[in-house]
C-alpha positions as CSV (number, residue, x, y, z in Angstrom):
1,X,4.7,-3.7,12.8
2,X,1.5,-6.1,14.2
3,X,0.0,-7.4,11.2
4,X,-3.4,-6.3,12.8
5,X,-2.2,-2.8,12.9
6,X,-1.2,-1.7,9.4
7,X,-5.0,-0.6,9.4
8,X,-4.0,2.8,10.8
9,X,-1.3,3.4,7.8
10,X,-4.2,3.1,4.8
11,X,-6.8,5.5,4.2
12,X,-9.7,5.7,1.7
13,X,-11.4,8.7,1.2
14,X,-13.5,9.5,-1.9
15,X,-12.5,13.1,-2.1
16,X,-9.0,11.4,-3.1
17,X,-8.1,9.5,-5.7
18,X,-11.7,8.3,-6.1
19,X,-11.5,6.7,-3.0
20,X,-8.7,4.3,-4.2
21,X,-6.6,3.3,-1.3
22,X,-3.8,5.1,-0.3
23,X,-1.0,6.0,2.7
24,X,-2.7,7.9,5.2
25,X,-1.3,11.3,5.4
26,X,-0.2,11.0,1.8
27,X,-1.7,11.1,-1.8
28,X,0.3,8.0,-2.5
29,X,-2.2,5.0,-3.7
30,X,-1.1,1.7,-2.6
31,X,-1.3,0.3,-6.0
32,X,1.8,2.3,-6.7
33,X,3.7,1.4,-3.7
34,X,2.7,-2.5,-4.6
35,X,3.6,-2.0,-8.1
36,X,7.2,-1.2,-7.3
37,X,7.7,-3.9,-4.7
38,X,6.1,-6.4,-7.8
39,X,9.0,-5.2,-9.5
40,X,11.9,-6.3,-7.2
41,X,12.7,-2.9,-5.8
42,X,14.2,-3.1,-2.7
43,X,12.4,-1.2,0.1
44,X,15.7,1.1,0.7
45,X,15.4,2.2,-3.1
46,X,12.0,3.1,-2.9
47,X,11.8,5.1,0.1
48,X,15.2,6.5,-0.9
49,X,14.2,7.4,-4.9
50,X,10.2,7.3,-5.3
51,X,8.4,7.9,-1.9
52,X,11.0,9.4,0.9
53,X,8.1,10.5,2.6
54,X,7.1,7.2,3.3
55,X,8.8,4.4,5.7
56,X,9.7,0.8,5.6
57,X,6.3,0.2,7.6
58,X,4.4,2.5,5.6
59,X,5.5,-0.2,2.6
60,X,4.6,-3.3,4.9
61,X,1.5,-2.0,5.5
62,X,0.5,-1.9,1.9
63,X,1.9,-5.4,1.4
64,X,-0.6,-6.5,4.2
65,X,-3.5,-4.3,3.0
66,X,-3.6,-6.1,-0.6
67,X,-3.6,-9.4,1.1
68,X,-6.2,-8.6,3.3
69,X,-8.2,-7.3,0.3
70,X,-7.6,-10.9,-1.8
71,X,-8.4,-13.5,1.2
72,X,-11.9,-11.8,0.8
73,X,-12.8,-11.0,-2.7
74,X,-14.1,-13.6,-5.0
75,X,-11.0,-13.7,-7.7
76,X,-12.7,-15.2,-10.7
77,X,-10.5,-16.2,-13.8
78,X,-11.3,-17.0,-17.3
């Protein structure tokens, strides 16, 4: 998958989950797909046991999305 094009797999729409981002097509927020891949679950597992609607690009695309999303906010820590 072009790095540039993972755009296409991540929707935000207010009307669901408050406009948190998710998989287009699906009511599956990123954050959950990111949370599973924080915890060392392989991308075969996760398609296979938590989202088999999804696909191994679907998954990438969320990994790209969230760095997008930190190169431009302002991260501030205490």
């Amino acid at each position: 998958m072009d790095n540039g094009n993972y755009r296409s797999r991540i929707a935000v729409d207010p009307q669901i989950h408050f406009g948190k981002p998710c998989v287009a097509g699906t009511r599956i927020p990123v954050v959950d797909v990111l949370e599973l891949v924080r915890e060392g679950i392989s991308f075969k597992t996760i398609l296979s046991d938590y989202f088999p609607d999804l696909q191994e690009d679907d998954i990438r695309a969320c990994i790209h999305y969230a760095i997008d999303v930190v190169q431009v906010e302002d991260i501030h820590t205490a």
